[in-house]
C-alpha positions as CSV (number, residue, x, y, z in Angstrom):
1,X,-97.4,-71.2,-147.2
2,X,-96.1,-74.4,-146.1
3,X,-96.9,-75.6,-142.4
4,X,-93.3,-75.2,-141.4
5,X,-93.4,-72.0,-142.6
6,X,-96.3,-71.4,-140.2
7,X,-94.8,-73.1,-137.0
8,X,-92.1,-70.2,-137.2
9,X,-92.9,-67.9,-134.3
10,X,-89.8,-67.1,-132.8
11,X,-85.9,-67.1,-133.2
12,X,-85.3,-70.4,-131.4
13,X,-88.2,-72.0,-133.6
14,X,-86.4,-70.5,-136.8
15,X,-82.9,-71.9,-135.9
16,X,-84.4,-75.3,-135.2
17,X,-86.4,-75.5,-138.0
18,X,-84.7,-73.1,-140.7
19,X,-80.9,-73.5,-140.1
20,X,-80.3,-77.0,-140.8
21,X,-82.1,-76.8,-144.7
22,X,-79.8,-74.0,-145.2
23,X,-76.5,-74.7,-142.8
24,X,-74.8,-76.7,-146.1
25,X,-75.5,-73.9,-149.0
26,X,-74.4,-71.1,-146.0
27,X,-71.1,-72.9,-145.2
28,X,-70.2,-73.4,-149.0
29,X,-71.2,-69.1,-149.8
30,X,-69.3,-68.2,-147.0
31,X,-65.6,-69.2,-147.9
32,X,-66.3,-68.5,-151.5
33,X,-64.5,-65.4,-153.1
34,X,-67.7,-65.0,-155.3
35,X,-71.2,-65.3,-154.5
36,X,-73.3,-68.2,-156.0
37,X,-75.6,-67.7,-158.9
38,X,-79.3,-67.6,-158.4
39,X,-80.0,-71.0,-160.1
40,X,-77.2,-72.6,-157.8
41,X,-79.1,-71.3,-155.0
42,X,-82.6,-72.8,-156.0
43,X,-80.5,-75.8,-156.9
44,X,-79.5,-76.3,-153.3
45,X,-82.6,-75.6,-151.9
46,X,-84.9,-77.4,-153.9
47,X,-87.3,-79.5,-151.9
48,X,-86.9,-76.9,-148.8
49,X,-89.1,-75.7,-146.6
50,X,-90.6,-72.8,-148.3
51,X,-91.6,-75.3,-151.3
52,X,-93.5,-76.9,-149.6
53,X,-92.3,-80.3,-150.5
């Protein structure tokens, strides 16, 4: 488990930790008709928090 990962123990430590990895990949998924393949998501995300990196 990363640290970060670890730190998370409550709503307002998710949103300030957690949200801005994932605001960009949210924003583009939520105007989009279709939903975005698995390995656009992992493409996205890579380096993120729950990697570890």
């Amino acid at each position: 488990m990363s640290p970060t990962v670890a730190a998370i123990t409550s709503v307002d430590d998710g949103l300030r930790e957690v949200w801005p990895v994932v605001a960009d990949v949210y924003a583009g998924v939520w105007d989009s008709e279709t939903p975005p393949s698995v390995a656009a998501i992992r493409s996205a995300l890579a380096g993120d928090i729950t990697s570890g990196d």
